[in-house]
N, C-alpha and C positions, 0 to 999 in steps of 0.2 A: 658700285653696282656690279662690277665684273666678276670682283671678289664673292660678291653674296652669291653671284649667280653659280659660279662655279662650286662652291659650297653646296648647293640645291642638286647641282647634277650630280655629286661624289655621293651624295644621301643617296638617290635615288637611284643610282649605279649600285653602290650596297646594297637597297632594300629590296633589290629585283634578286640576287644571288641569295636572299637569306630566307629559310627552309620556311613551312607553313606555321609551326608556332612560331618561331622569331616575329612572323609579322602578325600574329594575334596577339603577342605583346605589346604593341602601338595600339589595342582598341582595347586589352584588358589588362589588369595590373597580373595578373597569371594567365598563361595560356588554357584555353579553355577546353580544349578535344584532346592535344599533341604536344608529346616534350617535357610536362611538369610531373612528379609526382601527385598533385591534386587533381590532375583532367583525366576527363572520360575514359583514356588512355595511352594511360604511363608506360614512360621506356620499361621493362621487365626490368629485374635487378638478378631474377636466381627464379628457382624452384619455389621457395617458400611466400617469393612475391609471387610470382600468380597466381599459386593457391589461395591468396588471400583476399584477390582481385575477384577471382571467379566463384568466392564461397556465395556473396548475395543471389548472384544472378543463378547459378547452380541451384540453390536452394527455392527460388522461382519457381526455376522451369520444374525441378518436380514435383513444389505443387499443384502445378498445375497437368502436369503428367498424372498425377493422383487422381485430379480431378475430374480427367478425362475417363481415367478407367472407371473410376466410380458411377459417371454417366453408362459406358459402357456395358456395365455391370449389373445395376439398378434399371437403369434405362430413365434414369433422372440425375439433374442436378442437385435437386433439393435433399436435404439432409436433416431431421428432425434434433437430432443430438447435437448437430452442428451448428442449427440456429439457433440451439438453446444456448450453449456454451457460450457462443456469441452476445444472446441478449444478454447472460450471464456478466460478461467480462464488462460489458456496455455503461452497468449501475457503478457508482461512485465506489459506491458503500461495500461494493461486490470487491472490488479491487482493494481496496482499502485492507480488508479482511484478510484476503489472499497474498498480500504486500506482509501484513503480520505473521503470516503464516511464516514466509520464508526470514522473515526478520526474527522470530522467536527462535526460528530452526538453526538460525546464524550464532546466537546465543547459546544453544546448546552445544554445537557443534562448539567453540568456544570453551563451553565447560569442558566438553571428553578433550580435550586438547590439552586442559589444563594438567587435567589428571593421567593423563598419557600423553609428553611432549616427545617422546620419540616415536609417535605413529607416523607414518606417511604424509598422513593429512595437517600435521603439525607445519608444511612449507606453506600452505595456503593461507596462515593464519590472519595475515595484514588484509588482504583479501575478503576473509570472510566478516573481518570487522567490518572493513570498510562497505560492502552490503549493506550489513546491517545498519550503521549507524547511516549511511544514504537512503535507507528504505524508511528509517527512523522520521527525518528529516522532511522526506517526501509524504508521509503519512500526517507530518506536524503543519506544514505549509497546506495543504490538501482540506486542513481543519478548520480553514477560515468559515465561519457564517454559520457552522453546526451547532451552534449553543440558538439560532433562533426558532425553531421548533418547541424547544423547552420553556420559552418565556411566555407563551400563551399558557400552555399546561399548567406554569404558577400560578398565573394570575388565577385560574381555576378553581387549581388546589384550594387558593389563599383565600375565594369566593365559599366554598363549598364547606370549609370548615377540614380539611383532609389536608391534616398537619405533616403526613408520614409522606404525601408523594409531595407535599411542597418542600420538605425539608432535602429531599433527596434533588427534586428539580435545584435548590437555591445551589447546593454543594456543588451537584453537577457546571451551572452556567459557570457557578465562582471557579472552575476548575478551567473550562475550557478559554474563559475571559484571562486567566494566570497565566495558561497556556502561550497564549497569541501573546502576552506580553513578553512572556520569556525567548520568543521566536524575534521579540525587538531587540532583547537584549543579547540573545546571540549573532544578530545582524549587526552589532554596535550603533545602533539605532538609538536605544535607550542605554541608558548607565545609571547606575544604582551605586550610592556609596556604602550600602549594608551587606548588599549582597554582589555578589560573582552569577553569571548564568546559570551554573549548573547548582549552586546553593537554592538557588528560585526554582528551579526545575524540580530539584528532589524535594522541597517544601511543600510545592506544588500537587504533586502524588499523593502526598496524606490526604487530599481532599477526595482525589477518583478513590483512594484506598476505601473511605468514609464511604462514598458513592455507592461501592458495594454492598454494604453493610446493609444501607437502607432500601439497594433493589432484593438483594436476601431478603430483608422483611416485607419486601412487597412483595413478591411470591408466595410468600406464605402465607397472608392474607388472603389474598385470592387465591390459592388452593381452598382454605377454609371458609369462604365465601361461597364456592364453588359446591362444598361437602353440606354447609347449612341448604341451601336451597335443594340439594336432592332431600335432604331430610324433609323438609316444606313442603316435597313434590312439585318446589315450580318446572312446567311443562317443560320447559327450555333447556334443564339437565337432567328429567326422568320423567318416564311416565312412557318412551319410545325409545325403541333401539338407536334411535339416530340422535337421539337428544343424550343419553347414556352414552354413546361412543364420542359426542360433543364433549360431556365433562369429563368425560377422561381424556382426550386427545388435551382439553387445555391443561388440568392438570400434570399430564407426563410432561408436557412441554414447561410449565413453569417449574416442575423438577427437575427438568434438563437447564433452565436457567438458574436455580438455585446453586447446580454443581460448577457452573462458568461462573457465576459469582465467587466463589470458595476456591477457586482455581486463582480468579483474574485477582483475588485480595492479597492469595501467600504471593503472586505475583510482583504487585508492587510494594508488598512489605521487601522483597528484595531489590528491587530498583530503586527505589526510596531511601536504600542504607537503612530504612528501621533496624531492618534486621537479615541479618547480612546471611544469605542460604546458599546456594552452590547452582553454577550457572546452568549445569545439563539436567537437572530436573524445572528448574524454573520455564528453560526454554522447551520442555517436551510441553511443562503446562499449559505456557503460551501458546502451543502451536494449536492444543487440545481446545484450550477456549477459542482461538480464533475461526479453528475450524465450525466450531456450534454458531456461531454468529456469521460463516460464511455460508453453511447450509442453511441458515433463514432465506438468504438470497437467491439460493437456488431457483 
């Protein structure tokens, strides 16, 4: 007991001498304010560590330095552009689009590197892969549960006798259902003894490639749908200026979708290996289509 005891008081004789993180290491596996590189605050090491330290909070305070002058200035907080952007960033769908953007952009960027590897930008390469195929990745996991909207639509279609949007609905689920499979078998989830992940992956694209084809013909449909009914004088696209600026507003927009089809097709004819095209035009198209599908959201 003498022996323990004395052991008890040599602790406790050290634990009084040892600094303030040393003894938040008795309550945390890392010290949590003092001493570690991970706490609130680190011994400095140089220049380039406290630059690194002070970028977040730096970048804080002038927002909110910003924010103040803008009050300042306006003599409000509120910001119209601001809470758009905001609701903007907020939708799924919105980000999604904008995530393709910089992903197609990563791609192209890729292609001019290919064709010029002594530029500059040729050091960033691993880099700008690495984006892309993480933006890739995160747009594929992101994708769970988006084929259920389309399965009411079939059954619709399949009702109604309207073989063209069912045919396009069946391809589409069949694409997004391949999809989420291929996302198992890149997890090593599933294992396939025919195929490899990426063999299912590019397989899998001839279906969205298909996909196109038949949303191209469903805009032209309904462009023509659109041009018989003025012919007919239904009231709904002639007969009033506002019913006239109707049928052309849908019109130009289902011609604007027509041209993201024809875009998004030579697109995954090159992702697909069908047919193999050159990465900096592929990625300018991408960025082109994604942008039409991200101004919907707007």
């Amino acid at each position: 007991q003498a022996d323990q005891f004395s052991k008890v008081s040599s602790a406790a004789r050290a634990h009084s001498g040892r600094h303030p993180w040393q003894s938040e290491a008795m309550v945390f596996n890392t010290p949590l304010a003092l001493g570690h590189n991970e706490a609130y605050l680190p011994p400095i090491k140089g220049g380039s560590h406290l630059a690194q330290l002070v970028a977040g909070p730096s970048l804080m305070i002038l927002c909110a330095a910003l924010q103040l002058l803008k009050k300042k200035l306006s003599g409000t907080h509120a910001s119209e552009l601001y809470e758009h952007i905001w609701k903007f960033i907020s939708k799924a769908e919105a980000r999604d689009k904008v995530g393709r953007i910089v992903q197609y952009g990563c791609r192209a960027l890729q292609g001019m590197i290919a064709h010029a590897p002594e530029t500059a930008l040729a050091v960033w390469k691993p880099q700008i892969a690495e984006v892309q195929t993480t933006l890739a990745w995160a747009r594929r996991t992101n994708r769970w549960g988006k084929e259920m909207p389309h399965i009411p639509k079939l059954a619709k279609a399949l009702e109604s006798g309207d073989f063209l949007e069912a045919g396009q609905c069946v391809i589409l689920i069949t694409f997004l259902i391949q999809d989420h499979i291929y996302w198992f078998l890149k997890m090593g989830i599933l294992k396939f003894k025919d195929y490899t992940a990426i063999q299912w992956h590019r397989r899998n694209l001839r279906f969205i490639t298909l996909s196109h084809v038949f949303n191209f013909s469903l805009c032209v449909r309904a462009i023509k749908r659109i041009q018989q009914k003025q012919v007919n004088n239904d009231p709904a696209y002639s007969g009033s200026e506002k019913a006239v600026q109707k049928a052309e507003s849908e019109i130009y927009d289902n011609k604007r979708m027509m041209f993201r089809y024809v875009l998004t097709f030579i697109q995954m004819l090159h992702v697909s290996q069908v047919k193999v095209l050159d990465d900096w035009y592929i990625g300018i198209f991408g960025m082109m289509s994604s942008y039409i599908d991200a101004s919907k959201q707007w």
